[in-house]
C-alpha positions in Angstrom: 0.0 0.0 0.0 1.3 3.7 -0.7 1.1 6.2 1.4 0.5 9.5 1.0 1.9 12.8 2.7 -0.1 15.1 4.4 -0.6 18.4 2.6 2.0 20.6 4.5 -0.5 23.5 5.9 1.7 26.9 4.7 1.3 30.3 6.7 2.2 33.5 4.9 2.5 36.8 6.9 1.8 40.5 4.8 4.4 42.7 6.5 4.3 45.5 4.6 0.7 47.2 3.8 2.2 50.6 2.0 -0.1 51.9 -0.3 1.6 50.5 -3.7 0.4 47.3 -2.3 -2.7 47.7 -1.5 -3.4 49.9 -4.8 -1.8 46.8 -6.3 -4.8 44.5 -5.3 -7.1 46.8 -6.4 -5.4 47.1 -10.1 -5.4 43.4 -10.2 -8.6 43.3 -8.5 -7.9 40.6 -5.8 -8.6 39.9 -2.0 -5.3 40.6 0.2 -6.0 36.6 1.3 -5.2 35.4 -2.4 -1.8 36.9 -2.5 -0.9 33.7 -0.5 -2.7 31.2 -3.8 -0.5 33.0 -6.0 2.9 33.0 -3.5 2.4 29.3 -3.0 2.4 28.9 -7.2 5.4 30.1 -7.5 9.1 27.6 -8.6 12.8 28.4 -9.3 11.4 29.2 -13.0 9.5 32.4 -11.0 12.8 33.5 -9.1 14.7 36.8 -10.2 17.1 37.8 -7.4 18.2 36.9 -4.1 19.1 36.0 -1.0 19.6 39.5 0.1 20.2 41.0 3.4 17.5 42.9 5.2 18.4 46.0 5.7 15.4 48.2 6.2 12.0 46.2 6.3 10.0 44.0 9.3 10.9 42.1 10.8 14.4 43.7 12.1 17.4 43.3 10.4 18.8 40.3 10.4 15.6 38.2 10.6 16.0 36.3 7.7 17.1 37.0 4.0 15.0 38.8 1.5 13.9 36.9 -2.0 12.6 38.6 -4.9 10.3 36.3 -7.4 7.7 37.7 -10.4 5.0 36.2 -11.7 1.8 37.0 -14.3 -1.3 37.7 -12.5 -4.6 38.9 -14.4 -2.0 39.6 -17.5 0.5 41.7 -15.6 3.7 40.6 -14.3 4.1 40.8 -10.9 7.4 41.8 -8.1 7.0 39.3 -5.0 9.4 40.1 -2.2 9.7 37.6 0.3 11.4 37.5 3.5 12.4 34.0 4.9 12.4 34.4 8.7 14.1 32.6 11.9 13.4 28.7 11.4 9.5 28.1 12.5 8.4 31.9 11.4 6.3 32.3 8.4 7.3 33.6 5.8 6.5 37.7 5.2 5.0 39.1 2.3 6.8 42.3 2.1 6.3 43.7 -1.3 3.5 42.2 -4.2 2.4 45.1 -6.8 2.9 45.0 -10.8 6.3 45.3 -11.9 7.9 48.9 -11.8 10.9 47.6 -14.6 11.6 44.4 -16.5 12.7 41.6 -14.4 14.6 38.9 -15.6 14.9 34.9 -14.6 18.0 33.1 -13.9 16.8 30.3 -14.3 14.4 30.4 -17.7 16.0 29.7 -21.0 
């Protein structure tokens, strides 16, 4: 008999609310809460830069690297900065609003 894993339950923190964000989920015309559908979606494929140090946003510096991915929501792409905190924190949503430049991926061909 096979067994099968238990879906892994993911939390996802938003800790930055500036107003580019929250005009961002407006343009795209989503719920804050779905943010998380479209984090969880993403794969190397989606990466563009990182790990960085935090050096200005929440939590403190120091908390946990910073990773930058994009991805096409509603048509538009999409700047997702992440912060990977202390082992057992969620992970914080600090940045997710439509592109401001062209991003590029590392690891597309």
């Amino acid at each position: 008999m096979r067994m099968r894993p238990e879906p892994i339950a993911y939390k996802l923190v938003s800790g930055d609310e500036r107003r580019k964000n929250r005009t961002a989920l407006s343009e795209l015309d989503i719920a804050a809460a779905d943010r998380a559908k479209y984090i969880l979606r993403l794969t190397a494929y989606d990466y563009y830069v990182g790990p960085d140090p935090d050096t200005f946003n929440y939590p403190p510096p120091g908390e946990g690297p910073i990773w930058v991915f994009g991805t096409i929501v509603k048509g538009l792409e999409v700047y997702i900065k992440l912060q990977i905190g202390a082992y057992g924190a969620p992970p914080v949503c600090l940045s997710f609003h439509v592109a401001e430049r062209t991003m590029t991926y590392p690891f597309r061909s």
